[in-house]
C-alpha positions as CSV (number, residue, x, y, z in Angstrom):
1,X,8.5,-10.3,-2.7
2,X,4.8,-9.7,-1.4
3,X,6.6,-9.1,2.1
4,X,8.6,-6.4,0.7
5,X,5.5,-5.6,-1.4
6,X,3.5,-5.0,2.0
7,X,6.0,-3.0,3.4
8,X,6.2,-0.5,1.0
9,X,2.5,0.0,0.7
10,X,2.2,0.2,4.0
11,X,5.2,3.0,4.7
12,X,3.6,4.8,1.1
13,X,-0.1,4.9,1.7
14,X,0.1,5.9,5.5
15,X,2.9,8.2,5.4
16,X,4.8,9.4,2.3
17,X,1.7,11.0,0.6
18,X,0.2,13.3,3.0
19,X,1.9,16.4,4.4
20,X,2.4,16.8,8.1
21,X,4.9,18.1,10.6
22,X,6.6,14.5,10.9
23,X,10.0,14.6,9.1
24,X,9.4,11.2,7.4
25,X,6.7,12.7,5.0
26,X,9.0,15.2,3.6
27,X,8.8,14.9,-0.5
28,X,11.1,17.1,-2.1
29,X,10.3,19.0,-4.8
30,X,12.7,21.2,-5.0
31,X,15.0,18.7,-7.7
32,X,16.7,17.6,-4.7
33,X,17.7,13.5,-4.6
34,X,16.1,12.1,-0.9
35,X,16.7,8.4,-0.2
36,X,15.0,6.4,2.5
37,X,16.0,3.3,3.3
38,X,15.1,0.6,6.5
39,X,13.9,-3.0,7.9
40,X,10.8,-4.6,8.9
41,X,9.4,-7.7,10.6
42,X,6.5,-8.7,8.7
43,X,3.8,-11.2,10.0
44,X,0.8,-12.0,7.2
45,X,-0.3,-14.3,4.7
46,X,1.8,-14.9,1.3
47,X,-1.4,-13.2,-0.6
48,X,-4.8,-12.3,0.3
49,X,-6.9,-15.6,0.2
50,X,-4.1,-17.8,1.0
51,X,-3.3,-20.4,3.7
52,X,-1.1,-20.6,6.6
53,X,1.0,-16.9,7.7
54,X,4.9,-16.7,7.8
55,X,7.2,-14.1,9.4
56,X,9.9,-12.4,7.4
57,X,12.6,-9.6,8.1
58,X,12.8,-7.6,5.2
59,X,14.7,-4.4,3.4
60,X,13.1,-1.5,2.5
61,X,14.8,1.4,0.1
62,X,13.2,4.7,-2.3
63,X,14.4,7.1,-4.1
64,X,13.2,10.4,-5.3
65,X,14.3,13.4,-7.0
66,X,11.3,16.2,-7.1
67,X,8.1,14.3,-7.6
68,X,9.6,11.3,-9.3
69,X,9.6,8.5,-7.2
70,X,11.2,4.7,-7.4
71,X,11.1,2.0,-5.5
72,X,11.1,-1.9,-6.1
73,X,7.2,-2.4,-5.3
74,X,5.7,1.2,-5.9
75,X,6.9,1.3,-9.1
76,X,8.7,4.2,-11.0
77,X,6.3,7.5,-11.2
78,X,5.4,10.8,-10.1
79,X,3.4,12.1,-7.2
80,X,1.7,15.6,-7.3
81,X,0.5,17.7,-5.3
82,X,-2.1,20.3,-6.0
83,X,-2.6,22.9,-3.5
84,X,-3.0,22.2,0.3
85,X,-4.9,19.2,-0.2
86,X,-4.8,17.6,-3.4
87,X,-2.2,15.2,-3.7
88,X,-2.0,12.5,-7.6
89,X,0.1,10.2,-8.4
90,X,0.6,8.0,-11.7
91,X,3.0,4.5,-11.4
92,X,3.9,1.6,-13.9
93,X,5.2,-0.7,-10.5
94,X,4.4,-4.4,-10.4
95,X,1.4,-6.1,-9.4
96,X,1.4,-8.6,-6.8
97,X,-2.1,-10.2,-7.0
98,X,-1.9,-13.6,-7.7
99,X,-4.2,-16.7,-8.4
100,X,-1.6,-19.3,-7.1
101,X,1.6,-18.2,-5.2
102,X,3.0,-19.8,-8.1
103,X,1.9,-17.3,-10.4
104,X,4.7,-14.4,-11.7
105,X,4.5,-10.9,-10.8
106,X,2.8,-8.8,-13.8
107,X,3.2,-5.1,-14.5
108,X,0.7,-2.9,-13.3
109,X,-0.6,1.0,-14.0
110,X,-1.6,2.6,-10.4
111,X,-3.2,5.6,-10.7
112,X,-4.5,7.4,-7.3
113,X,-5.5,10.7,-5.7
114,X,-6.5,11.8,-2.4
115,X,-7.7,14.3,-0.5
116,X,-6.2,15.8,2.8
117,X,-9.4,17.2,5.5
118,X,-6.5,17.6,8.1
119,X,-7.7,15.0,10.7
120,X,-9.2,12.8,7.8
121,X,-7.7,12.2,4.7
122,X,-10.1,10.7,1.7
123,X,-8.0,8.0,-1.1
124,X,-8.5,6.1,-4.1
125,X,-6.8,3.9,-6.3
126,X,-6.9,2.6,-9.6
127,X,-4.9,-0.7,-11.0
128,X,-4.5,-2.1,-14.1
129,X,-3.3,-5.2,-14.3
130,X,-1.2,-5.4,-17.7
131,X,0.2,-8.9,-18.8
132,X,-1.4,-11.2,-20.7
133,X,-5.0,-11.8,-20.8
134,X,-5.2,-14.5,-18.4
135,X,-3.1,-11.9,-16.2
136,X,-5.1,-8.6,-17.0
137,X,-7.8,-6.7,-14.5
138,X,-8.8,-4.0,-13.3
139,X,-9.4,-3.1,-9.5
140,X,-10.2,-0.4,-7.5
141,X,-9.0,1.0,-4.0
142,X,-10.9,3.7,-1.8
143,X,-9.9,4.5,1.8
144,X,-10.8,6.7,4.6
145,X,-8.0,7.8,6.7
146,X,-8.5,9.2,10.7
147,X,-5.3,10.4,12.8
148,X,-6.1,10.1,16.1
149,X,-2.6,12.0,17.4
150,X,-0.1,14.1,15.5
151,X,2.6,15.7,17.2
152,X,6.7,17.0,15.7
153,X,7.6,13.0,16.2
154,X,4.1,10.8,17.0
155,X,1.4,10.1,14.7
156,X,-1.3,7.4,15.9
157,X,-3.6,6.7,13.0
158,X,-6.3,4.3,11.7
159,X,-8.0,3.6,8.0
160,X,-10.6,1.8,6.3
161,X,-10.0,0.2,2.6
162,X,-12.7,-0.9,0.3
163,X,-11.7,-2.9,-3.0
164,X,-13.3,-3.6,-6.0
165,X,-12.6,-5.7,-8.9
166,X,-14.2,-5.8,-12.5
167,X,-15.3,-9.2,-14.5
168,X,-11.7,-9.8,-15.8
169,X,-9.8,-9.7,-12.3
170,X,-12.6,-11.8,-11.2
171,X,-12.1,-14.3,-13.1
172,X,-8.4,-14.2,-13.7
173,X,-7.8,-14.1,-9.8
174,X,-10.6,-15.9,-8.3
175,X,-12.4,-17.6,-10.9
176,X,-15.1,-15.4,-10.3
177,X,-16.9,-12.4,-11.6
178,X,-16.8,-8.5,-10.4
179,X,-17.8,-7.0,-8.0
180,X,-17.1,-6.1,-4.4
181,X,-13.2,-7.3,-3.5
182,X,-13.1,-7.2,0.4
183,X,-13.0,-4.7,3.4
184,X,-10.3,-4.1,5.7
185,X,-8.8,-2.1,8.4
186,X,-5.4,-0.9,9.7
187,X,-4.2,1.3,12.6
188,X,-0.4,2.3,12.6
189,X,1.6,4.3,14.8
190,X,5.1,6.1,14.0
191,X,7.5,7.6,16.3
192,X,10.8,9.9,15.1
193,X,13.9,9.0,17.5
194,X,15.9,11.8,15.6
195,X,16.0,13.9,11.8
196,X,16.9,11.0,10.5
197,X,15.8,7.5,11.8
198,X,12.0,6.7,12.5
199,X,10.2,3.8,14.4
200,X,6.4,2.1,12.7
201,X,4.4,0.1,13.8
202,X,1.0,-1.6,11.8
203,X,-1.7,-4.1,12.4
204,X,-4.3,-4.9,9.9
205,X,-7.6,-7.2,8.7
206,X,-9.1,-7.7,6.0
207,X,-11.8,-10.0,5.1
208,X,-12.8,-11.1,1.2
209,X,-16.3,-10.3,0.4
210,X,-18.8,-11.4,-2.1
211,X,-17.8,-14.0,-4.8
212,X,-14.0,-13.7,-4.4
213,X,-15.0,-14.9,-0.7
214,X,-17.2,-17.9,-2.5
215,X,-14.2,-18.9,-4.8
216,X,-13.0,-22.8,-4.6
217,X,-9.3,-21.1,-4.7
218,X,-9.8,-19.3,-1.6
219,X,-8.3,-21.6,1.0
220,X,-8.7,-18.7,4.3
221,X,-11.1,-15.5,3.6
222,X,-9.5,-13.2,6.3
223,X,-6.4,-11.9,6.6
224,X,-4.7,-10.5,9.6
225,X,-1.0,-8.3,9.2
226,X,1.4,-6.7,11.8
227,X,4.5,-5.0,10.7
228,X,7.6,-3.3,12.7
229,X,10.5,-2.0,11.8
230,X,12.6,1.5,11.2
231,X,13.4,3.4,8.6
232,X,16.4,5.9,8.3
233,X,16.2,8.7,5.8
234,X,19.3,10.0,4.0
């Protein structure tokens, strides 16, 4: 599940919420159903702070009518846009951060804007985690997107991801207290073989920082993730 997890973030924060000339960021929201549906090879850690990495080949699928959106790891919501460069969404999805990979998946609330400069595009993110209280914490996402080439069927692109996490994620996570989470970076490239099927490609590092990088239940700090795959859109 954190496979698929990671491929759906991935595919959502660095394509589906910004507007471009690419045909696989089209969001209708005109009331018209649009389905998207694809693979991907996935090479990364079961969780961040985990040991060994595996590799997996795993489905992808969404659907949305107008702004609502569903999908098994985003959640069910709806994602706004406001203007030319305002875009919001709101999500009850479920949350994948785990203490142990033992651990079960809680529900989450995702809240998160950003902010389209053209070339650069400014993001943030707010999660609630909402089980019990040994499950419960709050966290926070901010990102700085750069797209080095955009063209009707390439996009070459990089970004930068700060996190955050208050006293109870902390603690409930890593044993820990709040404070800064751990910094990361991703470049990803997508190419468009026709209207309807698409090629992606992702590499990406992160590093935990502060105390969640101190914690006795952190067997690796560092994290490194490549994805491939394709995506066809009905």
């Amino acid at each position: 599940m954190f496979l698929i997890r990671l491929f759906l973030t991935t595919m959502v924060s660095l394509t589906l919420v910004a507007q471009s000339t690419n045909r696989w960021d089209s969001v209708s929201t005109n009331g018209a159903w649009s389905f998207t549906g694809g693979l991907a090879s996935i090479v990364s850690s079961a969780y961040q702070g985990s040991g060994g990495s595996k590799v997996r080949v795993v489905p992808y699928f969404s659907a949305r009518y107008g702004p609502v959106v569903f999908s098994p790891v985003e959640g069910l919501g709806i994602r706004l846009r406001s203007g030319d460069r305002w875009s919001y969404g709101a999500f009850i999805a479920p949350g994948f951060d785990k203490r142990r990979e033992t651990d079960s998946i809680q529900p989450e609330l995702r809240l998160n804007g950003s902010y389209d400069l053209g070339l650069w595009r400014a993001g943030i993110t707010l999660k609630q985690r909402m089980g019990n209280n040994d499950n419960r914490g709050l966290s926070l996402d901010a990102d700085l997107r750069y797209t080095f080439m955009e063209t009707k069927d390439i996009r070459l692109g990089s970004s930068g991801v700060i996190s955050w996490m208050d006293e109870t994620y902390g603690r409930n996570i890593f044993g820990t207290g709040s404070g800064l989470k751990s910094i990361g970076v991703n470049i990803n490239a997508f190419y468009t073989l026709s209207p309807k099927w698409s090629l992606f490609a992702m590499t990406g590092y992160s590093k935990l920082q502060g105390e969640a990088s101190r914690s006795l239940l952190v067997n690796r700090t560092n994290k490194v993730t490549a994805v491939l795959g394709a995506v066809y859109q009905f």
